[in-house]
FIKOLNU-812713 format. One record per atom (N, C-alpha, C): residue number from 1; residue in one letter; atom name; x, y, z. Coordinates in steps of 0.1 Angstrom, whole numbers. Atoms other than C-alpha are relative to their C-alpha. Layout:
SITE    n  res  atom   east  north     up
SITE  NUM    A    CA      X      Y      Z
...
//
This chain:
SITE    n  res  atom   east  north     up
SITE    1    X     N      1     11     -9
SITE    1    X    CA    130    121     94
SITE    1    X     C    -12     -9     -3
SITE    2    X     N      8      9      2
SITE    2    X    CA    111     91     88
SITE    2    X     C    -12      1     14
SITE    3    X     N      7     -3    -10
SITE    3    X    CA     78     87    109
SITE    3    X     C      1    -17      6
SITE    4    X     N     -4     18     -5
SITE    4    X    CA     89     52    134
SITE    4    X     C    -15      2      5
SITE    5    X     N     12      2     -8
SITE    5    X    CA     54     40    147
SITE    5    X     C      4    -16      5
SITE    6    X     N      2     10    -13
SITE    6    X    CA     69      6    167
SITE    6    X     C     13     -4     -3
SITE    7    X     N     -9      5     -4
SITE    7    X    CA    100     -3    176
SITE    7    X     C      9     -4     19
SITE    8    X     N     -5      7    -11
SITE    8    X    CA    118    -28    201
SITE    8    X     C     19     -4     -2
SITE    9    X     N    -13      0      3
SITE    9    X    CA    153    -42    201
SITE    9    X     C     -1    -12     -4
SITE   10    X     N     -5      4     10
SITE   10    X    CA    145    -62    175
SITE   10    X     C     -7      3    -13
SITE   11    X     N      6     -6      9
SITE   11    X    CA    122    -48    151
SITE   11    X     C     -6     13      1
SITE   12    X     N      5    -17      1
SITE   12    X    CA    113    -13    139
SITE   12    X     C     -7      5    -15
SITE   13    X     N      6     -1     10
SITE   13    X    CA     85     -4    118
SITE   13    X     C      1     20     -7
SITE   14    X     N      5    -13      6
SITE   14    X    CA     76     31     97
SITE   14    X     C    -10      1     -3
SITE   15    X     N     15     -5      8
SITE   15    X    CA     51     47     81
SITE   15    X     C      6      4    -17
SITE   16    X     N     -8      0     11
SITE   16    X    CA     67     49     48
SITE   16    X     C     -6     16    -14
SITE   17    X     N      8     -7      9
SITE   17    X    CA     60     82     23
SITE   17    X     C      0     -8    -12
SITE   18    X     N      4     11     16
SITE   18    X    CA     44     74    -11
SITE   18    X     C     15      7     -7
SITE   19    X     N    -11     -1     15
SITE   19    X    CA     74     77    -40
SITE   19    X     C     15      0      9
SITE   20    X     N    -10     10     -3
SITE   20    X    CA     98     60    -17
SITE   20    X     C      2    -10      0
SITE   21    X     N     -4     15     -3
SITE   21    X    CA    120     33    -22
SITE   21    X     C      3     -6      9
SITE   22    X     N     -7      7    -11
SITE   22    X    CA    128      7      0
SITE   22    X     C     14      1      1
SITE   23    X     N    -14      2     -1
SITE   23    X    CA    162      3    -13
SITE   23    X     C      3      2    -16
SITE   24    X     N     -2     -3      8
SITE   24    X    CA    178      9    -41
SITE   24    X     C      1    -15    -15
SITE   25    X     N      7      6     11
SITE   25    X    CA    168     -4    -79
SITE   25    X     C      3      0    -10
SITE   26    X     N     -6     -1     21
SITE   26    X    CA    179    -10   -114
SITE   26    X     C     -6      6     -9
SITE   27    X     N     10     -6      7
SITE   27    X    CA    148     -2   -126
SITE   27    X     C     -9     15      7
SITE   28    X     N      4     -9      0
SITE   28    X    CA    145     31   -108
SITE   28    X     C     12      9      6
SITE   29    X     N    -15    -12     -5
SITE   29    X    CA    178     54   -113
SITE   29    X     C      1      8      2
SITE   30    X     N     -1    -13      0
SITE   30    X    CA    167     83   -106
SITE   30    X     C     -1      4     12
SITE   31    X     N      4     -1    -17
SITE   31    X    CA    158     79    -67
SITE   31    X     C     18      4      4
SITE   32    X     N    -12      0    -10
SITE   32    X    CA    185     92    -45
SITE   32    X     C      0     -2     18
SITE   33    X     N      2     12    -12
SITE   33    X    CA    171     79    -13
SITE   33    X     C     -7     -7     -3
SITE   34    X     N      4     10     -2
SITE   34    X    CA    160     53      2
SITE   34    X     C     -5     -6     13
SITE   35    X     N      1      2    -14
SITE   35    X    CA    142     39     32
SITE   35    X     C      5     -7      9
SITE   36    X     N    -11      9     -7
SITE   36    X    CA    170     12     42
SITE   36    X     C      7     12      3
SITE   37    X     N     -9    -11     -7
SITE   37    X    CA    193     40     43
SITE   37    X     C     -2      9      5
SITE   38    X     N      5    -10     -8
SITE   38    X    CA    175     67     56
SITE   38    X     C     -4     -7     13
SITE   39    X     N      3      8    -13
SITE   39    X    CA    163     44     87
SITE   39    X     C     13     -3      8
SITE   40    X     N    -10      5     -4
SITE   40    X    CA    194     29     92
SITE   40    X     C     10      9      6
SITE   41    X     N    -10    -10     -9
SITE   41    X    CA    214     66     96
SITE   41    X     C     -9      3     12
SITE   42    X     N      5      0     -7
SITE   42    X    CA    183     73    115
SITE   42    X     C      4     -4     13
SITE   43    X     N     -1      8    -14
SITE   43    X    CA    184     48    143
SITE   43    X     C     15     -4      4
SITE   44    X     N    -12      3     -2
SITE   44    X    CA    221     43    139
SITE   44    X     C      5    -14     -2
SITE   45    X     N     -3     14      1
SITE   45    X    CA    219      6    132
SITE   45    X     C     -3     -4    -13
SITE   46    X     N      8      9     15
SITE   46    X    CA    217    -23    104
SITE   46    X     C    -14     -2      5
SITE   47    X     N     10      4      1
SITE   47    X    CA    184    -28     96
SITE   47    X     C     -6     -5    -11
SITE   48    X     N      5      8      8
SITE   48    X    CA    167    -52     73
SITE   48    X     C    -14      2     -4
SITE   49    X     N     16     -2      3
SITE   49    X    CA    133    -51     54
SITE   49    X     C     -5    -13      0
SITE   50    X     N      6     11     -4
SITE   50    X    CA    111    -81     62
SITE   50    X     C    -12     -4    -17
SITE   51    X     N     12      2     11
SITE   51    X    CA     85    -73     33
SITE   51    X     C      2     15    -12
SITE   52    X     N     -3    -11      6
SITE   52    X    CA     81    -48      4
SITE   52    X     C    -15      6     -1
SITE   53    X     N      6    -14      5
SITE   53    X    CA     63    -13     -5
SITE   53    X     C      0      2    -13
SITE   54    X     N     -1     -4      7
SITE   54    X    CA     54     -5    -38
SITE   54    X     C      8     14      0
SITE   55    X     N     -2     -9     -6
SITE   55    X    CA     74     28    -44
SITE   55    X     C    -11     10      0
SITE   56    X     N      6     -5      4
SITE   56    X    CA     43     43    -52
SITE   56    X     C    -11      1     15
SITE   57    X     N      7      4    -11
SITE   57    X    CA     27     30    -17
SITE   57    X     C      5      5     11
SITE   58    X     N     -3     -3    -15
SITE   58    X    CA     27     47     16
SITE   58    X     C     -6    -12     10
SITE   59    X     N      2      8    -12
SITE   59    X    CA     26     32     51
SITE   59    X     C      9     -8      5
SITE   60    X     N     -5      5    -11
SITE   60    X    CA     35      3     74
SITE   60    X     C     13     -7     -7
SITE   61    X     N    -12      8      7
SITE   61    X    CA     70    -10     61
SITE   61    X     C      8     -5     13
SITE   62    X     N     -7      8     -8
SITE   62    X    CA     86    -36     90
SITE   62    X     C     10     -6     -7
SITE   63    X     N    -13     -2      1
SITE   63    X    CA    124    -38     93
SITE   63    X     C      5     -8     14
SITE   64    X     N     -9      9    -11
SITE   64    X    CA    148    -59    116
SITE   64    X     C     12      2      4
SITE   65    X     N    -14     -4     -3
SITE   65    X    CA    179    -58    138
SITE   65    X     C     11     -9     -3
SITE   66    X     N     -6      8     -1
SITE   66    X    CA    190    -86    134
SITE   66    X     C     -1    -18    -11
SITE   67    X     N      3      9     13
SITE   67    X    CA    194   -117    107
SITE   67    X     C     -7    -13     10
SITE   68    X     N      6     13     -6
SITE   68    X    CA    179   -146    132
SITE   68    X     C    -20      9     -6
SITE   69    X     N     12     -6     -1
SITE   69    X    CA    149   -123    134
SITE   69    X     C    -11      0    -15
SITE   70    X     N      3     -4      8
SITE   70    X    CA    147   -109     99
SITE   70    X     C     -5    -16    -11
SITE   71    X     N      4     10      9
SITE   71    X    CA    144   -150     84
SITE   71    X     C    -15     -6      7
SITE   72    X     N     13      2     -7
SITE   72    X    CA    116   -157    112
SITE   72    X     C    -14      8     -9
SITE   73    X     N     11     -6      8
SITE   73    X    CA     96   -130     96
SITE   73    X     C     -5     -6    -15
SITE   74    X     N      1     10     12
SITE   74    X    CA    102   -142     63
SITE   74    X     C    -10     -8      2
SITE   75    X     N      5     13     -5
SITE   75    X    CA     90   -171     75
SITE   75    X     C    -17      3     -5
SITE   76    X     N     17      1      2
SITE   76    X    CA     57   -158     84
SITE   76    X     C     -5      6    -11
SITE   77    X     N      3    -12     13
SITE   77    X    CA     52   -134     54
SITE   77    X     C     -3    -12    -12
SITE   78    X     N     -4     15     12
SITE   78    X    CA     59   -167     32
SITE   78    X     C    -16    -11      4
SITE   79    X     N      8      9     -6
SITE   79    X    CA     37   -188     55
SITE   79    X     C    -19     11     -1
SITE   80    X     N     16     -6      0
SITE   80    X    CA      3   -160     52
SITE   80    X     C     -3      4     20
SITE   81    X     N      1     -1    -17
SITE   81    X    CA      7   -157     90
SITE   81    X     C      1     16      3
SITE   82    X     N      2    -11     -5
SITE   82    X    CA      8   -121     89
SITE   82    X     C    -11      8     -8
SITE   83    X     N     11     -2     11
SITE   83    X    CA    -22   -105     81
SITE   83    X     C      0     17     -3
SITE   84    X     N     -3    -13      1
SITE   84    X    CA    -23    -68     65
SITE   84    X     C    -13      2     -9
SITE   85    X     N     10    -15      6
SITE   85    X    CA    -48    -38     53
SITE   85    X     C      4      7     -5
SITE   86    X     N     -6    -10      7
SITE   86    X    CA    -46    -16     32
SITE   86    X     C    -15     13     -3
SITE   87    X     N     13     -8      6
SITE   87    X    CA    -67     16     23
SITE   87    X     C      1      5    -12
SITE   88    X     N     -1     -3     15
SITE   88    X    CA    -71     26    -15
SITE   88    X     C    -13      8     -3
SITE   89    X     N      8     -8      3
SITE   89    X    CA    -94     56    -28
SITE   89    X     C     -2     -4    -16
SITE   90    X     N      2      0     15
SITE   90    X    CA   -110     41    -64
SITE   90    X     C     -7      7     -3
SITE   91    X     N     14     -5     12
SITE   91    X    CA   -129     49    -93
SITE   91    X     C    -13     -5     -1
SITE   92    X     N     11      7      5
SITE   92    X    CA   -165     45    -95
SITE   92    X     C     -6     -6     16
SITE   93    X     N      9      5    -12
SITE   93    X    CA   -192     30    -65
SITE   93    X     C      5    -16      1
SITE   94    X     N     -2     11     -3
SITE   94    X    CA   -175     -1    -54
SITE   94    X     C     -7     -9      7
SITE   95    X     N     10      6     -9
SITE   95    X    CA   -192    -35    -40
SITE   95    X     C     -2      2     16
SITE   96    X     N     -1     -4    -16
SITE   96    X    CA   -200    -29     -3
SITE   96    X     C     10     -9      7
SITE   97    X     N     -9     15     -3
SITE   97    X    CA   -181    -65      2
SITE   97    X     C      7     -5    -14
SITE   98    X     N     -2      5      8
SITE   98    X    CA   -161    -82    -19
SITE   98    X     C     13    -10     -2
SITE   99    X     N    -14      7      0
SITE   99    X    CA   -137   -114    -25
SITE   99    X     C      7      2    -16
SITE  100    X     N     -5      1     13
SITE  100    X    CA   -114   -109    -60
SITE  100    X     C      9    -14      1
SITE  101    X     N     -9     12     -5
SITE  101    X    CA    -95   -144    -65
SITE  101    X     C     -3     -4    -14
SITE  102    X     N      1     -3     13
SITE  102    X    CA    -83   -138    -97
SITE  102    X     C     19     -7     -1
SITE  103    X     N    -15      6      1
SITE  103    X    CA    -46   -157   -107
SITE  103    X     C      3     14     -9
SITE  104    X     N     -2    -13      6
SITE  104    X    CA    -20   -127   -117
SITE  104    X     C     17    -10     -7
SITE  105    X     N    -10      7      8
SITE  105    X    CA     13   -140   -140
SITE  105    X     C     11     10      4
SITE  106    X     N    -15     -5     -6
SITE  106    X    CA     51   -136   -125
SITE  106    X     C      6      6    -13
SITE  107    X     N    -10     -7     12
SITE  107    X    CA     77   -119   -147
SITE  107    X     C      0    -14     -4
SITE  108    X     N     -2     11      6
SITE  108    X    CA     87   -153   -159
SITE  108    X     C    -17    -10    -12
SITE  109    X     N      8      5      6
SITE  109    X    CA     50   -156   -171
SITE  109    X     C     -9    -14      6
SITE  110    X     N      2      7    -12
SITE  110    X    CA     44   -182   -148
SITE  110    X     C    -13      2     13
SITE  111    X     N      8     -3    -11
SITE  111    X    CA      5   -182   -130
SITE  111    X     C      0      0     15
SITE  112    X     N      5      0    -14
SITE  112    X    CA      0   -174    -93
SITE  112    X     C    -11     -3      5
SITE  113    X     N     10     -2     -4
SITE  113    X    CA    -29   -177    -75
SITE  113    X     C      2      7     11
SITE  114    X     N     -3     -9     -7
SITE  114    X    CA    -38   -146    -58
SITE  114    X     C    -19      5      4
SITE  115    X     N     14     -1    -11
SITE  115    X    CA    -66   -138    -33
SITE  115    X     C     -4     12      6
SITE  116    X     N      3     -9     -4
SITE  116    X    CA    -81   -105    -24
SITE  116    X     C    -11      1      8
SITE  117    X     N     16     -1     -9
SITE  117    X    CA   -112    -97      1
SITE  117    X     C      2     21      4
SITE  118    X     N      1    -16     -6
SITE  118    X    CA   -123    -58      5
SITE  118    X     C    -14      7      5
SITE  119    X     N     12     -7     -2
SITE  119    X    CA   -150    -38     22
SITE  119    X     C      0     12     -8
SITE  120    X     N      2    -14      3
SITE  120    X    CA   -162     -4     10
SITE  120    X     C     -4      9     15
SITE  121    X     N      0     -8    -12
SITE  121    X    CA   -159     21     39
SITE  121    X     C     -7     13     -4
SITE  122    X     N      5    -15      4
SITE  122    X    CA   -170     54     22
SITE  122    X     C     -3      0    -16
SITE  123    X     N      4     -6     18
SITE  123    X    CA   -184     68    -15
SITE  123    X     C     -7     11      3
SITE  124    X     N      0    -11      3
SITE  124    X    CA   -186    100    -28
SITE  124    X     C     -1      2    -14
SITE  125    X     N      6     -6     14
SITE  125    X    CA   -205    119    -53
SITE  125    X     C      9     13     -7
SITE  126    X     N     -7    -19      1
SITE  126    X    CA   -185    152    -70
SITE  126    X     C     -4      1     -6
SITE  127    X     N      8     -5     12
SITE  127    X    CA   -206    174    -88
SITE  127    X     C      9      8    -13
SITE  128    X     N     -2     -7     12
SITE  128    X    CA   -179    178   -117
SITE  128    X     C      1    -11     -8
SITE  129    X     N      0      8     11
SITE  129    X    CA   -182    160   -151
SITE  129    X     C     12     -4     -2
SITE  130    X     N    -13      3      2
SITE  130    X    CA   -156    139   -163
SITE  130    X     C     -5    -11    -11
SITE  131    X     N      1      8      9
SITE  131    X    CA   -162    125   -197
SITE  131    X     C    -13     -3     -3
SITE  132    X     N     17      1      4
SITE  132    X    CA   -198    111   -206
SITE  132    X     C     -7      2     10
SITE  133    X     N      9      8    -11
SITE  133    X    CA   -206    111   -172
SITE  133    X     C     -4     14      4
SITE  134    X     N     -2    -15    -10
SITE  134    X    CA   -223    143   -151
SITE  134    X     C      6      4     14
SITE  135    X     N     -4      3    -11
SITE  135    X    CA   -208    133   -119
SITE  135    X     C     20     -3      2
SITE  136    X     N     -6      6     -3
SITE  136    X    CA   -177    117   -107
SITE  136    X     C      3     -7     13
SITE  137    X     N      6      6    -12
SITE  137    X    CA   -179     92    -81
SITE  137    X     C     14    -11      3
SITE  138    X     N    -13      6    -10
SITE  138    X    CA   -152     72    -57
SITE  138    X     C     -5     -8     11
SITE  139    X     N      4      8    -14
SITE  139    X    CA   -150     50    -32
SITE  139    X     C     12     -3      9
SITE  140    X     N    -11      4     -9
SITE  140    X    CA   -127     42      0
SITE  140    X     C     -3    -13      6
SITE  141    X     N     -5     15     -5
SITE  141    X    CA   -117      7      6
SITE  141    X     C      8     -5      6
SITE  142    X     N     -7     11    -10
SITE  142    X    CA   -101    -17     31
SITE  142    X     C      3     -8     -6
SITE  143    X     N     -6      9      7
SITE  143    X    CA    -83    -42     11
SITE  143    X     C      6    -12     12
SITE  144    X     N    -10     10     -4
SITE  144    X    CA    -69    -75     29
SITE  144    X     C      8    -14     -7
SITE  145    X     N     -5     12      8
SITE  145    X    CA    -50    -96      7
SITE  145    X     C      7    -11     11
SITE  146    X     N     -3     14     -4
SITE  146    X    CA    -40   -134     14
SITE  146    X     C     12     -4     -9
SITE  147    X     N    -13      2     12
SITE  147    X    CA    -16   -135    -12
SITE  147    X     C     12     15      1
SITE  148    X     N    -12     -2      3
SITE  148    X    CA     17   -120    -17
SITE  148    X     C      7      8    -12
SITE  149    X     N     -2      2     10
SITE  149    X    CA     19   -113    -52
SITE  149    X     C      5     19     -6
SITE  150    X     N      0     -9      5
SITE  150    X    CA     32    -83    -68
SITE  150    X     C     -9      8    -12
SITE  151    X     N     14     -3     10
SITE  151    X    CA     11    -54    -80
SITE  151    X     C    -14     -6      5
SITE  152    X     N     14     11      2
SITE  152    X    CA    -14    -76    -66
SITE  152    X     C    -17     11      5
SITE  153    X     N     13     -7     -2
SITE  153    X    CA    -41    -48    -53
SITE  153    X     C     -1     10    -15
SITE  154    X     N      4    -13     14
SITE  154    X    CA    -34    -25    -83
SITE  154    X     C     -7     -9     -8
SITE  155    X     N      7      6     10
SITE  155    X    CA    -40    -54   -105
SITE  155    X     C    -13     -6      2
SITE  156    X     N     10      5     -1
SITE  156    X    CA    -70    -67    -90
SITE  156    X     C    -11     12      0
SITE  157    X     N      7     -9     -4
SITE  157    X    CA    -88    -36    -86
SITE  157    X     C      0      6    -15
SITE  158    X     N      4     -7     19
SITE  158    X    CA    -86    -26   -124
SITE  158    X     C     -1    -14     -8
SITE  159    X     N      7     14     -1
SITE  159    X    CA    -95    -64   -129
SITE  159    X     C    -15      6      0
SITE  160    X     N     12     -2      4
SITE  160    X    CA   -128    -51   -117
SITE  160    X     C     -5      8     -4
SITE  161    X     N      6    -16      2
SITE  161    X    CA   -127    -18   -127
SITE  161    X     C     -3     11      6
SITE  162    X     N     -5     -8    -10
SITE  162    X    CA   -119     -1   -101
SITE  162    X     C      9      1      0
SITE  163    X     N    -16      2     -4
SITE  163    X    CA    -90     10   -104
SITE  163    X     C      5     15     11
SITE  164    X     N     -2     -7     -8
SITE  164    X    CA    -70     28    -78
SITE  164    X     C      7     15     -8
SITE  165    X     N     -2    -17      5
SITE  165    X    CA    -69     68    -84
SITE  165    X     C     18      5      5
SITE  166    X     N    -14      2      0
SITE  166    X    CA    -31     74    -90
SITE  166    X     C     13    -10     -5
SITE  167    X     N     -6      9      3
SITE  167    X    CA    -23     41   -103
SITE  167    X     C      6      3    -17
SITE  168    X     N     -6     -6     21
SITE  168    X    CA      1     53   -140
SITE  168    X     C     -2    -17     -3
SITE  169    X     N      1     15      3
SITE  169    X    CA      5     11   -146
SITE  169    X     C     -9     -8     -7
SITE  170    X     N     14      8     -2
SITE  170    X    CA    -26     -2   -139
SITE  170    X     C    -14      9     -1
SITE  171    X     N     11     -1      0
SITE  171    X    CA    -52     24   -134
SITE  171    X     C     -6      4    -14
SITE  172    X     N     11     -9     11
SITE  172    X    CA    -74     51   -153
SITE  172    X     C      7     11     -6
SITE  173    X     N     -6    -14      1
SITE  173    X    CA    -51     75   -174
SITE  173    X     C    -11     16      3
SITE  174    X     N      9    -10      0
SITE  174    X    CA    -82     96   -177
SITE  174    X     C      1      7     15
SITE  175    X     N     -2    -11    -13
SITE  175    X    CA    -87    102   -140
SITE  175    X     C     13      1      6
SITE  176    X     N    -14     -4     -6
SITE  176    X    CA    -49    100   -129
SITE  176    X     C      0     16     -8
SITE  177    X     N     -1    -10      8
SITE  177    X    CA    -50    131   -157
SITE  177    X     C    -10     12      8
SITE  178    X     N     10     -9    -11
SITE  178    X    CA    -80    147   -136
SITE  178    X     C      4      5      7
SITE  179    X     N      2     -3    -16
SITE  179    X    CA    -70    147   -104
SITE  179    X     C     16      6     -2
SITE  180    X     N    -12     -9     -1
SITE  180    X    CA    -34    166   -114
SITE  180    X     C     -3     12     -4
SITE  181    X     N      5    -10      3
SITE  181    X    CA    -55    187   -134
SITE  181    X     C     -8     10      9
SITE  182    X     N      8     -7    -10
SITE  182    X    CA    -80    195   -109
SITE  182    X     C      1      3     16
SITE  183    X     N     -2      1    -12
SITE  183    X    CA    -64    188    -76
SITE  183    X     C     18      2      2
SITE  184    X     N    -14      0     -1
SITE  184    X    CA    -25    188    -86
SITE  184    X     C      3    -10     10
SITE  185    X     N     -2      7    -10
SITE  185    X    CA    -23    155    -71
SITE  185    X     C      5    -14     -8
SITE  186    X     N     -7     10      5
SITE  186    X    CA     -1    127    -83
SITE  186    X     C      4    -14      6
SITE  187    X     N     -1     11     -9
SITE  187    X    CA     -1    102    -53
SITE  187    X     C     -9    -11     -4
SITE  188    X     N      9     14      1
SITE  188    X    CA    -13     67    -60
SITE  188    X     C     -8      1     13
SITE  189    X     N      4     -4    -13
SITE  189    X    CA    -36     68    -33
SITE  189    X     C     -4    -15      7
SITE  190    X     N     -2     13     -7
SITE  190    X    CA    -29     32    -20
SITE  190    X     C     13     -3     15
SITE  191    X     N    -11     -2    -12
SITE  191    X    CA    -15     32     19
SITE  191    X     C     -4    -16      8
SITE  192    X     N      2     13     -4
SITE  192    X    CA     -6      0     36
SITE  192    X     C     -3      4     17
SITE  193    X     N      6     -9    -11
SITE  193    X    CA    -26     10     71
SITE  193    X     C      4    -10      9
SITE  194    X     N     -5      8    -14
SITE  194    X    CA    -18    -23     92
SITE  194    X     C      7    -12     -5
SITE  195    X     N    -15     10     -1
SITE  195    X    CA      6    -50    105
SITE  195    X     C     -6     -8      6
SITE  196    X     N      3     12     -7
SITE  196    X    CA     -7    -81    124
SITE  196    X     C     10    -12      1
SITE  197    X     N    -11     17     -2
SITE  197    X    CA     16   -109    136
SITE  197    X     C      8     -2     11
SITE  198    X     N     -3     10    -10
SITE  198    X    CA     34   -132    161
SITE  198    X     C     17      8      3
SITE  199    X     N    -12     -4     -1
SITE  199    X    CA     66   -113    178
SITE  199    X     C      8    -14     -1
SITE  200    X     N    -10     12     -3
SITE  200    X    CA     94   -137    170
SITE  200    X     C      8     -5     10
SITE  201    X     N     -6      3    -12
SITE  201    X    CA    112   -135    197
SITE  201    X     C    -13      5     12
SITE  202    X     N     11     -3     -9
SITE  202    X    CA     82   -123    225
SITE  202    X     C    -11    -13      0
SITE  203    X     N     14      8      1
SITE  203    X    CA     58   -144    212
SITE  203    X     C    -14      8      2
SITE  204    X     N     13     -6     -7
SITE  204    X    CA     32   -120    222
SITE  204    X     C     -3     12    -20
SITE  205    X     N      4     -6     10
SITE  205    X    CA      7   -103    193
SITE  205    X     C      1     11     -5
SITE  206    X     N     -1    -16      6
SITE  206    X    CA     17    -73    177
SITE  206    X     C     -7      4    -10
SITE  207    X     N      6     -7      8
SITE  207    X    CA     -7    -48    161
SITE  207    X     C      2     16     -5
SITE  208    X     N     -6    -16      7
SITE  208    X    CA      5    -20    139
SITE  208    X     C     -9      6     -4
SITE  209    X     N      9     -9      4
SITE  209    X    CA    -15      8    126
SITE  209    X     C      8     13     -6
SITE  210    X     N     -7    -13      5
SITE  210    X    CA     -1     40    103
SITE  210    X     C    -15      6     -6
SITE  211    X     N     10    -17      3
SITE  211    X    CA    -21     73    100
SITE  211    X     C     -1     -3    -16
SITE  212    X     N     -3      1     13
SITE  212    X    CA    -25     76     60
SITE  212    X     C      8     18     -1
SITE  213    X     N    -14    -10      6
SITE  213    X    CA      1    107     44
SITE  213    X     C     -9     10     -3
SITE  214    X     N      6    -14      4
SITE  214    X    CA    -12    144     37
SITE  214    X     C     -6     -2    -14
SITE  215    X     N      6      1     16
SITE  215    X    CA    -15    136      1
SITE  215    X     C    -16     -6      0
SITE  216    X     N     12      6     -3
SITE  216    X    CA    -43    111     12
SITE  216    X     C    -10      6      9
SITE  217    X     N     10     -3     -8
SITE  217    X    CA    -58    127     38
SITE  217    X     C     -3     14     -7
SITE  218    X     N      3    -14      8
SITE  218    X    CA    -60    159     14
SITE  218    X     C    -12     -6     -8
SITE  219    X     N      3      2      9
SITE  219    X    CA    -81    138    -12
SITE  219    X     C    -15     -5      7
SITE  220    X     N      6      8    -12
SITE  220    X    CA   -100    120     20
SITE  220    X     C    -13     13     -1
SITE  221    X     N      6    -13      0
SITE  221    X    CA   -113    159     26
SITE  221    X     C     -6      5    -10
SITE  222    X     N      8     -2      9
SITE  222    X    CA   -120    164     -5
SITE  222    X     C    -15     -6     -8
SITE  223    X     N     16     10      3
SITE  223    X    CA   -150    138     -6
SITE  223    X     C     -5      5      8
SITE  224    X     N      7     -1     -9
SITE  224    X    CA   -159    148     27
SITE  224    X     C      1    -13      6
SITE  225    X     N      2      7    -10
SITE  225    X    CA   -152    117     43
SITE  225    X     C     11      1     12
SITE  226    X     N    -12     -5    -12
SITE  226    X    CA   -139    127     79
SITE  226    X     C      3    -13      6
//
């Protein structure tokens, strides 16, 4: 069963696990769910996805009853009018603050411009070596992107060299290699934690919020940050 954390009769969000799809993919044949169709037998109804999840990304994935509803959102998703958080466990002592606003290139090749802002919430020392270093060191971040862009936290975050622990793509084979070795842990550890925006039909502000997934809160523990 999926975990619902807000629904009305016209929209219904999740908490989405990591190495789910939204829906089904050309470029990933091996899934045999999906979180359109698992929601959908769920609640018993059509329901539509407003925005996407990496499949690699846990958290807040908002979903609609209805097609009036489902293009309003659009709308705002298009327009920057909804604003979202994310939490991501990197590599290495990240800035305490920080804006990235870095252009990232579409399939077609074709520049974007893409805009990132993140605090640092936590860092952690672990007293095992990993490579030249005697230590190995992390940090937990709050990410709020302004852009849209795909990939766009993985790629900015190994932009500065940070990259997110779990990321195969984009991050650090080294420590993705670590942390299966040493923790048997394979989760990108990037969870999309909130939802902010304008009910379409209510008009009144809705604020979402999702727990982060065992995988994360196992890795969380393992820093020590409670």
């Amino acid at each position: 069963m999926l975990e619902i954390v807000y629904q009305d009769d016209h929209l219904i969000a999740i908490n989405k696990p990591h190495g789910l799809l939204v829906h089904r993919s050309s470029i990933a044949t091996d899934a045999k769910e999906f979180a359109l169709q698992l929601l959908r037998d769920q609640v018993n109804r059509r329901v539509s996805p407003v925005h996407r999840l990496d499949r690699k990304t846990g958290g807040l994935l908002l979903f609609t009853f209805d097609k009036e509803v489902e293009i309003a959102m659009h709308q705002q998703f298009q327009n920057g009018e909804v604003k979202k958080k994310y939490l991501a466990i990197v590599r290495g002592y990240a800035p305490d603050v920080m804006d990235i606003d870095y252009p990232l290139a579409k399939e077609n090749g074709n520049m974007q411009e893409a805009f990132t802002s993140f605090i640092t919430l936590n860092k952690a020392e672990l007293d095992i070596p990993l490579g030249q270093h005697p230590t190995s060191r992390y940090s937990l971040v709050e990410a709020t992107p302004t852009t849209g862009r795909m990939h766009q936290l993985r790629k900015h975050f190994a932009h500065i060299f940070y990259p997110i622990i779990g990321d195969r793509k984009h991050g650090c084979n080294k420590q993705n290699k670590f942390f299966k070795e040493q923790w048997e842990m394979t989760t990108m550890l990037l969870h999309a934690s909130e939802l902010s925006f304008k009910h379409p039909v209510t008009q009144k502000e809705i604020h979402l919020t999702a727990a982060v997934h065992d995988e994360f809160d196992r890795v969380m523990k393992l820093m020590n940050w409670n």
